[in-house]
C-alpha positions as CSV (number, residue, x, y, z in Angstrom):
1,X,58.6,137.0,65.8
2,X,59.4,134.5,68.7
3,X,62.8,134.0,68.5
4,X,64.1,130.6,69.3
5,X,67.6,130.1,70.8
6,X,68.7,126.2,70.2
7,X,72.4,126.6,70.3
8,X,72.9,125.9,74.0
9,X,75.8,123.4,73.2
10,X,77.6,126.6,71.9
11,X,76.9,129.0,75.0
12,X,74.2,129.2,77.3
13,X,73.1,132.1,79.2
14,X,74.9,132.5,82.6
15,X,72.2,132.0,85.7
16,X,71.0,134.7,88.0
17,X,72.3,132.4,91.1
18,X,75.6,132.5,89.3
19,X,75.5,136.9,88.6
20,X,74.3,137.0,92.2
21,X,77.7,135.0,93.4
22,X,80.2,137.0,91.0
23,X,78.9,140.5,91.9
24,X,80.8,141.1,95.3
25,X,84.4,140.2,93.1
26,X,83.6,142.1,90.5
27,X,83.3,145.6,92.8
28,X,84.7,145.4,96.2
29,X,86.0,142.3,97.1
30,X,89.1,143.1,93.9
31,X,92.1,142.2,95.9
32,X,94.8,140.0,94.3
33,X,94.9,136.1,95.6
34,X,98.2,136.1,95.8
35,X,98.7,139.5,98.1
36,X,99.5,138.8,101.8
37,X,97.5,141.9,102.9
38,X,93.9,141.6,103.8
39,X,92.1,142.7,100.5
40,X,94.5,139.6,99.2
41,X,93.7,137.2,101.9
42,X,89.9,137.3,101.7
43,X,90.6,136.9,97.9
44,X,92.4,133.7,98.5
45,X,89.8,132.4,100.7
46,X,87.3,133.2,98.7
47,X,88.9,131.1,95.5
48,X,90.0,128.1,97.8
49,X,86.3,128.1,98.3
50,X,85.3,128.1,94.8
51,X,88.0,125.4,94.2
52,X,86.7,123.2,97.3
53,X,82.8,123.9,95.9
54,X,83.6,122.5,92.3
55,X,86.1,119.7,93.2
56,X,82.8,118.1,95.8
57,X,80.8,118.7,92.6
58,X,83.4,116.7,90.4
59,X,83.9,114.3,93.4
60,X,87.6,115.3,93.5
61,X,89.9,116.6,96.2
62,X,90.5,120.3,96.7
63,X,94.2,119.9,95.5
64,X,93.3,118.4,92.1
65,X,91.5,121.3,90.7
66,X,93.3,123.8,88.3
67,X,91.4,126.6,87.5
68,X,91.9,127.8,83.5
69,X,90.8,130.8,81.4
70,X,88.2,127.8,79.2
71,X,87.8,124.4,78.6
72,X,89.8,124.7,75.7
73,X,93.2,125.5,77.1
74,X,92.0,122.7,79.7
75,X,92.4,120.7,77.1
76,X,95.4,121.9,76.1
77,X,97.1,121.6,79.1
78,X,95.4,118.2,80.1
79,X,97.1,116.8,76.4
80,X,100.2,119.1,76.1
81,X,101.3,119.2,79.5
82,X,101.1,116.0,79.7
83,X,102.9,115.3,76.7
84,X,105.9,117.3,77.4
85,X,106.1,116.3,81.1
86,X,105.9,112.7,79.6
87,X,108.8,113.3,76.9
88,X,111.0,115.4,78.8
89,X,110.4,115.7,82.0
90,X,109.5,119.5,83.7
91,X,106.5,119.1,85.6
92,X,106.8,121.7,88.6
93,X,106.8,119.7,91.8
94,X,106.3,116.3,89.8
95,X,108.6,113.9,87.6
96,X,107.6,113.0,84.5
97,X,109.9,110.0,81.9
98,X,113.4,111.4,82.1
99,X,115.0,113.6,79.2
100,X,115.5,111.6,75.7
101,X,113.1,108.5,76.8
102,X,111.6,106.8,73.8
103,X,109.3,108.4,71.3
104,X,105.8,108.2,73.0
105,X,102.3,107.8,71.8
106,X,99.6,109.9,71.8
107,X,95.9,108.5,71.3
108,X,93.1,110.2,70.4
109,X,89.4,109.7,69.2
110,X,88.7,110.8,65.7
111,X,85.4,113.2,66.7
112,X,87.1,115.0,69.8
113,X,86.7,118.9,70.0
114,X,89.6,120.5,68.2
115,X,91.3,121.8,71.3
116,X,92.0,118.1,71.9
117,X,92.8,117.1,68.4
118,X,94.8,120.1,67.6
119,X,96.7,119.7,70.8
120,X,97.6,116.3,69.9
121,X,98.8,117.7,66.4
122,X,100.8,119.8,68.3
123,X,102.5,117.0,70.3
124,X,102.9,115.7,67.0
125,X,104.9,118.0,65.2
126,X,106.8,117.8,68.2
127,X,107.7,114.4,67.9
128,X,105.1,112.2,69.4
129,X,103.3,109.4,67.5
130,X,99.5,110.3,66.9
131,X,97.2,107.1,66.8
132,X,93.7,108.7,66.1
133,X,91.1,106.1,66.8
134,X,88.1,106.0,64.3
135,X,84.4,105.3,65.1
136,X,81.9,103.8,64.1
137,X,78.6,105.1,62.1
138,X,77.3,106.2,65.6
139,X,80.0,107.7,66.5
140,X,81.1,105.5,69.2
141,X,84.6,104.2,69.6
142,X,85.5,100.5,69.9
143,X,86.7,99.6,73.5
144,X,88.9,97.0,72.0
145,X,90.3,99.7,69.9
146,X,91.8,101.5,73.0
147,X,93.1,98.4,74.3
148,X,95.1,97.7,71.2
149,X,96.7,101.0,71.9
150,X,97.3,100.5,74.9
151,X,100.2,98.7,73.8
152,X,102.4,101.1,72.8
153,X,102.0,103.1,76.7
154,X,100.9,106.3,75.7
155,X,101.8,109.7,76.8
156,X,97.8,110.1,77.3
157,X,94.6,108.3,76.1
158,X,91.9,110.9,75.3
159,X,88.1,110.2,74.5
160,X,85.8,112.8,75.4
161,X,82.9,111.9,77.4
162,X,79.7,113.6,75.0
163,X,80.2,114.9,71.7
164,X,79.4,118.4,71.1
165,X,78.4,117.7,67.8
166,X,76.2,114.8,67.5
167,X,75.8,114.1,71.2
168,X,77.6,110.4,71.4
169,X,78.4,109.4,74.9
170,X,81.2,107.6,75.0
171,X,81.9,104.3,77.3
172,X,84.0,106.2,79.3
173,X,84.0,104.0,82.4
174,X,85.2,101.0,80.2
175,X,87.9,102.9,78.6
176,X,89.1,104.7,82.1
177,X,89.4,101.4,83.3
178,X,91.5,99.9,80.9
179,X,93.8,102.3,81.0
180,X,94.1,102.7,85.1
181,X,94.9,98.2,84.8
182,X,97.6,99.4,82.2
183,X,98.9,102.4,84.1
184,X,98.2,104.6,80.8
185,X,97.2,108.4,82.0
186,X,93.1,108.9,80.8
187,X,92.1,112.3,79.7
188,X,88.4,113.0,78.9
189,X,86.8,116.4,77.7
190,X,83.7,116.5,79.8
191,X,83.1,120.3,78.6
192,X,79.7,119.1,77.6
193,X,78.6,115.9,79.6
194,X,78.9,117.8,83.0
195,X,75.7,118.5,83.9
196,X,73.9,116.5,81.5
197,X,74.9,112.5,82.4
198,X,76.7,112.0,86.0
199,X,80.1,112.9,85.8
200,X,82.5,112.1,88.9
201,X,86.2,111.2,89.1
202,X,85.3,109.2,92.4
203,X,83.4,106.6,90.2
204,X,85.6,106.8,86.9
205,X,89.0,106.1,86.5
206,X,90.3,109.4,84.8
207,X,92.9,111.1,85.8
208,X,92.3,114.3,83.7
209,X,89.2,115.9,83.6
210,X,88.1,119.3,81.9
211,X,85.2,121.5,82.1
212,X,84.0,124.7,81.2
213,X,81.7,127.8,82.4
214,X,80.1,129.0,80.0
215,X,78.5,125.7,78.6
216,X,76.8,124.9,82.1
217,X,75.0,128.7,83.3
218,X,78.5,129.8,84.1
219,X,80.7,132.9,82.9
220,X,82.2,132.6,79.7
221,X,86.5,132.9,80.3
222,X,86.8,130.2,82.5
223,X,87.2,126.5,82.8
224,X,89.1,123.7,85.1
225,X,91.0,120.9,84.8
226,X,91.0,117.7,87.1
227,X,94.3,116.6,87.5
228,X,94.9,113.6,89.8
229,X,97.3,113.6,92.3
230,X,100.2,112.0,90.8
231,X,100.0,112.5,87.4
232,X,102.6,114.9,86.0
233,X,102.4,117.5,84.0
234,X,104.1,120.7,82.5
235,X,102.7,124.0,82.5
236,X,101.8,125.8,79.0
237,X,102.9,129.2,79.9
238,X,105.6,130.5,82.8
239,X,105.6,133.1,85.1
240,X,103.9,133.1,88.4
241,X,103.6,129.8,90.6
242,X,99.5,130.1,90.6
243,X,97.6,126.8,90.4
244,X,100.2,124.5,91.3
245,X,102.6,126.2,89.0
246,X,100.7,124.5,85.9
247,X,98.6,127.9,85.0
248,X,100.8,131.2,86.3
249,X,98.6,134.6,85.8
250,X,96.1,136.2,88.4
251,X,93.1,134.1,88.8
252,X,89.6,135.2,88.4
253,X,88.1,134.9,91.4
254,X,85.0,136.2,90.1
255,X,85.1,133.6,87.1
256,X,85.9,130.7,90.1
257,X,83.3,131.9,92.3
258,X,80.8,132.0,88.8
259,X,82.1,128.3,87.8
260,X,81.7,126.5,91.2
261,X,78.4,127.8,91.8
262,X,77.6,126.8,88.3
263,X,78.6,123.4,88.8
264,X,76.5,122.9,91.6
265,X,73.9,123.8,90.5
266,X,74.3,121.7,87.7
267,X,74.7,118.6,89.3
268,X,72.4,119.0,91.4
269,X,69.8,119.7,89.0
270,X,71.2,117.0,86.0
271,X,69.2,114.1,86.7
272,X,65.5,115.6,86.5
273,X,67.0,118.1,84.0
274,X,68.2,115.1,81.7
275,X,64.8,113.5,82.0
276,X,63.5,117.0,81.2
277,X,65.7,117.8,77.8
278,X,65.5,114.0,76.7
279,X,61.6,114.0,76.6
280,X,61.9,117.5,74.6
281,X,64.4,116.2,72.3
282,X,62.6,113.0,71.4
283,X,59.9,114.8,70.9
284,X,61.3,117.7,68.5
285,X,62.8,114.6,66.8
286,X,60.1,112.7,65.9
287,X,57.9,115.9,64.6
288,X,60.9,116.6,62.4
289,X,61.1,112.8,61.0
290,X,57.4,112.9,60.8
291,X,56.9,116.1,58.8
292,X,60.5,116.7,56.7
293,X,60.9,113.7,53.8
294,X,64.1,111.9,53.8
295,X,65.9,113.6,57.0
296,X,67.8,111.0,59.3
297,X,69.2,111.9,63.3
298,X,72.9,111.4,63.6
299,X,73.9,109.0,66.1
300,X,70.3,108.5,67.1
301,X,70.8,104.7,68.1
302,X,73.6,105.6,70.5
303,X,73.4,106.6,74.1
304,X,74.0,110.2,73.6
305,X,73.5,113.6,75.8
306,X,70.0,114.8,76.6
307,X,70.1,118.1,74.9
308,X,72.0,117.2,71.6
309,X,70.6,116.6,68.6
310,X,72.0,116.7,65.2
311,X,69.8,116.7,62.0
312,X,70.9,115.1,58.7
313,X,69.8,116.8,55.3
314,X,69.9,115.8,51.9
315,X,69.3,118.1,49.2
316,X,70.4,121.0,51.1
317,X,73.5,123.5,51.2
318,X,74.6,123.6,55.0
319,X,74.9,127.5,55.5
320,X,71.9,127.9,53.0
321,X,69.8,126.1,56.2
322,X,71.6,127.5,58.8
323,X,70.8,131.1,57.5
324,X,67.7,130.2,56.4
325,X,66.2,129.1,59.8
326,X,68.3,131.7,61.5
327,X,66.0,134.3,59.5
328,X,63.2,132.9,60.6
329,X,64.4,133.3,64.4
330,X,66.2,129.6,65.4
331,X,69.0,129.9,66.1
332,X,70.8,126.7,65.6
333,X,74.5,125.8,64.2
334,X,76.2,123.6,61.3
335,X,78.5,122.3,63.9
336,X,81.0,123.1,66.4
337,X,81.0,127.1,67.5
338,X,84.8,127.1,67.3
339,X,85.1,126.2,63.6
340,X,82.6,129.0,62.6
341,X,83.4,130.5,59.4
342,X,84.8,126.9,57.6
343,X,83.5,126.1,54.7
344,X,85.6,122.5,55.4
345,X,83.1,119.2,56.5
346,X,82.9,118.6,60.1
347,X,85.7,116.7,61.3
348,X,83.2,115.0,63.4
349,X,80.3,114.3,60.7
350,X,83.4,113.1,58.3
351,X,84.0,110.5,60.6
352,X,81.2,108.5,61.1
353,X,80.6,105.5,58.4
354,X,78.4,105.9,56.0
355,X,77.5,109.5,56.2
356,X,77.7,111.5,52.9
357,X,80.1,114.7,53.6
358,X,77.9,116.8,51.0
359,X,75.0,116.5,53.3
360,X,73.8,119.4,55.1
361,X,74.1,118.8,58.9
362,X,72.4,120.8,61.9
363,X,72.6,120.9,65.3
364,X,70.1,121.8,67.9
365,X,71.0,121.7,71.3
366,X,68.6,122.5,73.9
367,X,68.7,124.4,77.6
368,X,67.5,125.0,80.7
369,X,65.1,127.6,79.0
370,X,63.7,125.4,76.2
371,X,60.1,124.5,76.0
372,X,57.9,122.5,74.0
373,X,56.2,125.4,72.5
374,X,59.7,126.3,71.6
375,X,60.6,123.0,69.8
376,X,57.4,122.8,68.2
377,X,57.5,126.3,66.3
378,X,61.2,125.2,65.8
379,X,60.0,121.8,64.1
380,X,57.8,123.8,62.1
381,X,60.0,126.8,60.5
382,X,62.8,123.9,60.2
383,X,60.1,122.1,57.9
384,X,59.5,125.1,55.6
385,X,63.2,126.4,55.1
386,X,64.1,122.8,54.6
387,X,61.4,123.1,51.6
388,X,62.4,126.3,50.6
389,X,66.1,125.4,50.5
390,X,65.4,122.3,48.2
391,X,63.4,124.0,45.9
392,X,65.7,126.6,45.3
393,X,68.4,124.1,45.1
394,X,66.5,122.2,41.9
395,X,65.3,125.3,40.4
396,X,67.6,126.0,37.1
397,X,69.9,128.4,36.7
């Protein structure tokens, strides 16, 4: 059989650039960063590098990169440590609102990856007011939504740049400037976008930024956050004064290394890559509109990522078409990798207007190894275990 991987959104493979890069850290180059002896000392210059390689790529400075075990405790530090440096001060090195200052706010969008929205649950429970901000049947938040919220002066706004669900970019740009007039801290999750639309903090007002490896030809265990020079925050964990005192623990230089020549590559490649997955995607799409009855695209009137799309069926039990197209060799997913194993609707799908929560919802995401021939035979097998599932579903018991 020709097996079909369309879950690239989930992980992709890392790149032989990016093996060939890690390989000297992961045998003799194994000193500690933070020794003062020579094994240590090559060690730091080598992850000074990686940090100077990625923050050119982000178009920050060197200083404002914070290296992270993922893109999810990124997040978590971008929305948590900025939460508690906001609320009670703390932030190593920085100052944050003084002890007992008013209760603050903490907005959100209503389809961001669960390290975001649990991470502002968190704050929640720990006394902050949670404004989640809904969208609309494309999944695109209002603008004027965020400026209503603005009101209150959050703790942190936070509206991830592309879903990794349905795709949906966001209008970033629009919302990082109203919060930079209102001197409200922006957060986006760009976990997804980088490398697939232009992402730089020298052309958007952010002032937190996180990526990941693993989503972009990198390793898997390691992400960054962007954190402009100013903005305060408190570290998660406490220990060691690594990366700025806001992540203590022995960096990875291998993992660094394997992220910032990742990242590179990535931007360097996005624009003809995006061109490149778009054409595919469109494609795939319209075979799949054309040949399964009664199937709809979600969010496929919105600006959304190059290699996302996300397949409404009715008729059809979710897992049922998930397993069913795994056996015949795609490889595709009901939603977000992190909430494998729920039975529970898709935060995400929930929230758009109009879309029926008993419908079954897929997502294929494409990569840097996806070909037509690949979509094609994907269209196809998707077709017949669509067919399959629905005539199992109306058979009687």
């Amino acid at each position: 059989m020709n097996y079909i991987y369309l879950d690239h959104a989930a992980s992709t493979a890392t790149r032989a650039e990016v093996h060939a890069a890690m390989e000297p850290f992961l045998g003799e180059r194994y000193g500690n960063p933070s020794s003062i002896h020579r094994w240590g000392r090559l060690a730091r210059n080598s992850l000074e590098e990686a940090r100077e390689r990625l923050a050119a790529a982000l178009g920050a400075k060197r200083r404002e990169v914070v290296f992270t075990g993922s893109g999810t405790e990124a997040d978590n530090l971008a929305i948590l440590g900025r939460w508690r440096a906001h609320q009670y001060g703390g932030a190593t090195g920085q100052t944050g609102s003084p002890p007992g200052s008013t209760r603050a706010t903490m907005v959100v969008s209503a389809i961001e990856h669960k390290a975001v929205s649990e991470a502002a649950r968190q704050a929640a429970r720990e006394g902050a007011e949670l404004v989640v901000l809904g969208v609309d049947e494309a999944g695109l938040v209002a603008v004027d939504a965020v400026l209503e919220s603005l009101s209150a002066r959050p703790a942190v706004v936070s509206v991830m740049w592309g879903n990794n669900e349905i795709g949906t970019v966001q209008p970033v740009p629009a919302i990082g400037a109203a919060c930079r007039e209102r001197g409200v801290v922006f957060h986006t999750d760009a976990v997804q976008a980088l490398g697939k639309v232009r992402v730089s903090v020298s052309e958007v007002a952010c002032d937190l930024l996180s990526v990941s490896g693993h989503k972009i030809g990198g390793p898997v265990g390691v992400g960054a956050l962007y954190v402009r020079e100013g903005v305060a925050l408190a570290p998660l964990a406490h220990g060691g004064g690594q990366e700025r005192q806001l992540r203590p623990g022995t960096e990875s230089v291998a993992a660094a290394v394997g992220l910032a020549c990742a990242a590179e590559l990535a931007v360097a490649e996005q624009e003809a890559e995006a061109a490149r997955l778009s054409a595919l995607r469109n494609d795939f799409e319209q075979r799949v509109l054309a040949g399964v009855p009664d199937v709809a695209v979600n969010a496929g009137r919105a600006p959304r990522l190059p290699h996302v799309s996300n397949v409404r069926v009715p008729g059809v039990d979710g897992e049922a078409l998930v397993m069913g197209l795994d056996l015949e060799g795609v490889a595709v997913s009901g939603g977000s990798a992190c909430s494998s194993g729920s039975n529970a609707p898709s935060p995400v799908i929930a929230a758009l207007r109009g879309v029926a929560r008993t419908e079954a919802n897929v997502r294929f995401s494409l990569g840097r190894t996806t070909t037509a021939e690949d979509l094609h035979l994907a269209a196809d097998r998707f077709r017949a275990v669509v067919a399959r599932c629905r005539q199992e579903a109306a058979a009687p018991l």
